[in-house]
N, C-alpha and C positions, 0 to 999 in steps of 0.2 A: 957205464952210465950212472950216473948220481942217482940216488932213487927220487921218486916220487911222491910227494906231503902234497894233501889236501888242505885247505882252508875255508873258510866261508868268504864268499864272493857280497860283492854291492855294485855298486852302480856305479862305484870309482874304477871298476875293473873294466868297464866299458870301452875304452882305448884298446885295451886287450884282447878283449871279447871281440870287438868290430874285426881288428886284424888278423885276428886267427878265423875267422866269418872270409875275410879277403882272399887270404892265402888258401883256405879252402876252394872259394871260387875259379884261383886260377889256375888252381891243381887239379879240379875237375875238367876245368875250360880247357889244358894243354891236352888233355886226354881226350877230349870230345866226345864228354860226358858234361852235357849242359843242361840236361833236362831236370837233373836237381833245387838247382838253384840259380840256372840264367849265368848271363855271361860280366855281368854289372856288378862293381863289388860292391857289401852290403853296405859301407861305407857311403855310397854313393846316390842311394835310396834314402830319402828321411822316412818315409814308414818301414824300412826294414832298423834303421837304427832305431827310433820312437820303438819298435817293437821290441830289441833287445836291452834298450835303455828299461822300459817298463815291464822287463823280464828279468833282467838284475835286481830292481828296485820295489819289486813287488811281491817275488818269489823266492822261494832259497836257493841262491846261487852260491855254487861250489867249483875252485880254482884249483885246478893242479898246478903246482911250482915242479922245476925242474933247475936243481942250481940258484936256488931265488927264481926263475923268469917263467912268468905264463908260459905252461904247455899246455891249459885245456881247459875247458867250463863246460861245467854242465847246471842245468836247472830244472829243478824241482818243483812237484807242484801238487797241491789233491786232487786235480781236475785235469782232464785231456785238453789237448787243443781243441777247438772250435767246430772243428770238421769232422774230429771225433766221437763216438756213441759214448756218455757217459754210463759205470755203471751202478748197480745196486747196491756196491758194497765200495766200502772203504781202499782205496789206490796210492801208489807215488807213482806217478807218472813224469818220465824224464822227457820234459818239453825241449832239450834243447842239450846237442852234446856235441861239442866239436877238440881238434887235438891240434898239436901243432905236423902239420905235414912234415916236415922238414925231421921231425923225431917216428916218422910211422912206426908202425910193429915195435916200439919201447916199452907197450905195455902200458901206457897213458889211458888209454879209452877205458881199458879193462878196472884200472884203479879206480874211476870215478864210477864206473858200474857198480864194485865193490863199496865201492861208498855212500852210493844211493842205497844199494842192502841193507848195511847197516842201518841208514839212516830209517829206512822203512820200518827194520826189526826195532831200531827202539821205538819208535813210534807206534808197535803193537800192528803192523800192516801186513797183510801178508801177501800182499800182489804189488809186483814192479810192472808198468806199461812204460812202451814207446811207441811211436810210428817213425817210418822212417821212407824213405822215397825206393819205389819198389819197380823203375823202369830199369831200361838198358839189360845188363845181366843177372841185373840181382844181386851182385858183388858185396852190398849194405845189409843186406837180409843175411846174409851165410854168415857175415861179421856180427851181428845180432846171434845168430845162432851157436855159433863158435862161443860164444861169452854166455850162451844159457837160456837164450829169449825162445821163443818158442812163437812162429807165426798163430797169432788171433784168428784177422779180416785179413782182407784187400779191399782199397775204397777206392774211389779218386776226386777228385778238388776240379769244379771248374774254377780256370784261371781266367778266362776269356780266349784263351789260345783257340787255334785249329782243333790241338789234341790235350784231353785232360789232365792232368798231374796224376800219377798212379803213386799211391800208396799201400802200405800193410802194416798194419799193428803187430806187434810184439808183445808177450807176458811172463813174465816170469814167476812160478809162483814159489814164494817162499816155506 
């Protein structure tokens, strides 16, 4: 496989972004694992697009290429998501990290982790956070773990559902 080059992301990567958001969906959806992220590609929501548009466009976003062609975004940020405990001290917090399915276990996820590192370490930071969705098996948390992260919390998000969105933060400390 070609290796993996990171670049800095914008809002024109957003076609990308959305599709590889899609493909995720229906890669969870075949598995019947919906409790992530619903069965609806993100595509098809304008507040999930409005959202990754104003997460390209507002934060540092970063593209993995693979061969030229999107295999992953992640985004960056000094602040947690919203649902998140901010904290005392100085963070990068990866709001946002998807890969292309279709390339799994290539090592993609791991690169753009590596790369928020870095990016932390120049910037004098020495804590990496994420959340990430903490039902079903756990499957996302172990994947967090394997690359370094170290379980925080466990929270959960009313959505208005029956049953709430389970999460857990992630840290990594550099």
């Amino acid at each position: 496989m070609p290796s993996v080059q990171v670049r800095p992301g914008s809002v024109t990567d957003l076609p990308a972004a959305l599709s590889l958001l899609d493909d995720a969906v229906r890669w969870l959806t075949a598995q019947g694992r919906t409790g992530q992220w619903g069965t609806e590609p993100f595509s098809a929501i304008e507040a999930r697009v409005e959202q990754i548009r104003q997460m390209l466009s507002e934060r540092t976003a970063r593209i993995a290429e693979v061969g030229g062609e999107v295999a992953g975004v992640a985004v960056l940020a000094d602040e947690p998501m919203p649902y998140v405990e901010r904290l005392d001290r100085p963070e990068l917090y990866l709001q946002l990290i998807v890969t292309d399915r279709d390339r799994s276990g290539s090592g993609i996820g791991k690169v753009l982790i590596e790369d928020a590192v870095a990016i932390a370490r120049q910037r004098g930071i020495g804590l990496v956070r994420l959340d990430c969705y903490a039902g079903d098996d756990g499957a996302l948390i172990g994947a967090y773990e394997r690359l370094g992260f170290t379980v925080e919390d466990r929270f959960t998000v009313d959505t208005g559902k029956a049953e709430p969105w389970p999460g857990a933060v992630l840290r990594m400390e550099l």
